[in-house]
C-alpha positions in Angstrom: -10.5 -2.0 85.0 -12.5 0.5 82.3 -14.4 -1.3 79.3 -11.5 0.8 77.5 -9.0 -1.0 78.9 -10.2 -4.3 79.0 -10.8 -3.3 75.2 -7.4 -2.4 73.9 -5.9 -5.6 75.9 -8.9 -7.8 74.2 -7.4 -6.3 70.8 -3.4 -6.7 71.7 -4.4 -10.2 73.0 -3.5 -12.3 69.4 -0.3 -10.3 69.0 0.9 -11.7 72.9 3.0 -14.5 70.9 6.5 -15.2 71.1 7.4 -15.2 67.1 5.7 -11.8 66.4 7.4 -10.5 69.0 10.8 -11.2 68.0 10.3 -10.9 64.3 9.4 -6.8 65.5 12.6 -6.5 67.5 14.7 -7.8 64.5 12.5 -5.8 62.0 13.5 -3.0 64.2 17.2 -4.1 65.0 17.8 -4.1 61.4 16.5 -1.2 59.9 18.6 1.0 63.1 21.6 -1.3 62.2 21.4 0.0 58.3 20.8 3.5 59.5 23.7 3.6 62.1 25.9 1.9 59.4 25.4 4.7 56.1 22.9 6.8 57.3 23.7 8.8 53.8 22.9 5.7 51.6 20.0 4.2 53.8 18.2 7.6 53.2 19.3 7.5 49.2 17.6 4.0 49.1 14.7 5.2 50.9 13.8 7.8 48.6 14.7 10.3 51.4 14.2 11.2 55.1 11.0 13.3 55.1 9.7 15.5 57.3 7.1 12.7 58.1 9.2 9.5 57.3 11.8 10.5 59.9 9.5 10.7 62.8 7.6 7.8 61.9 10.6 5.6 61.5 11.7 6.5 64.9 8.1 5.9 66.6 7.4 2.6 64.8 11.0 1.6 66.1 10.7 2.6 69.4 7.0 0.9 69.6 8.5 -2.4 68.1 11.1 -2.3 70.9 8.7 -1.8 73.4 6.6 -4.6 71.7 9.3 -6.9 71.3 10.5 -6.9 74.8 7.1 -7.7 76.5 7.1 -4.5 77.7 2.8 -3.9 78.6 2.1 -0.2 79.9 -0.5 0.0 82.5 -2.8 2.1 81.1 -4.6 1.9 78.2 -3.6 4.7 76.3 0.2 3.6 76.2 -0.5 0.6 75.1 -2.9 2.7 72.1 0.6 4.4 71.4 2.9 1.8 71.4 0.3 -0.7 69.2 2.1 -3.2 67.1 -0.6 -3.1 64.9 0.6 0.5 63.5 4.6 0.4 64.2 4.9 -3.0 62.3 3.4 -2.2 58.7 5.3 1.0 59.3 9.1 -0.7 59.6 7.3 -3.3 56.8 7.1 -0.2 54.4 10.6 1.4 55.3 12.3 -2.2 55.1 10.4 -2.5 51.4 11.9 0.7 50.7 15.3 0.0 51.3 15.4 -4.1 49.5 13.0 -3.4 46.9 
């Protein structure tokens, strides 16, 4: 095991509990469930689907999913990709969007 890799799992390691996890996979569940109900009224309330919201939306899902499920990728980089500590604030901010 690299010092890189020992690193990033040292850094997931206080995420690696059992609420956190399932709040992401119902912050994610929800915001594709108001999507894939009005997709034309989610994106009024959200000020828009930009050209970087969009993507970013998508990723932070996907991560939270990946998160969520206990999903760990072997190598470090994956796990770099897929960090909760990104995707989460992300789905935070589109969530605020949409309720506030």
């Amino acid at each position: 095991m690299s010092k890189i890799d020992r690193a990033v799992k040292l850094l997931h390691a206080p995420l690696n509990v059992l609420p956190l996890k399932l709040l992401a996979v119902v912050i994610a569940l929800t915001i594709t469930g108001l999507l894939m109900w009005e997709p034309q009224q989610f994106a009024k309330d959200i000020g828009g689907f930009s050209v970087g919201l969009a993507p970013l939306m998508i990723w932070a899902t996907c991560s939270a999913i990946v998160f969520g499920m206990g999903f760990v990728p072997h190598r470090w980089y994956f796990q770099v990709l897929f960090t909760p500590y990104i995707a989460l604030p992300i789905l935070l901010y589109i969530l605020g969007l949409r309720f506030l």
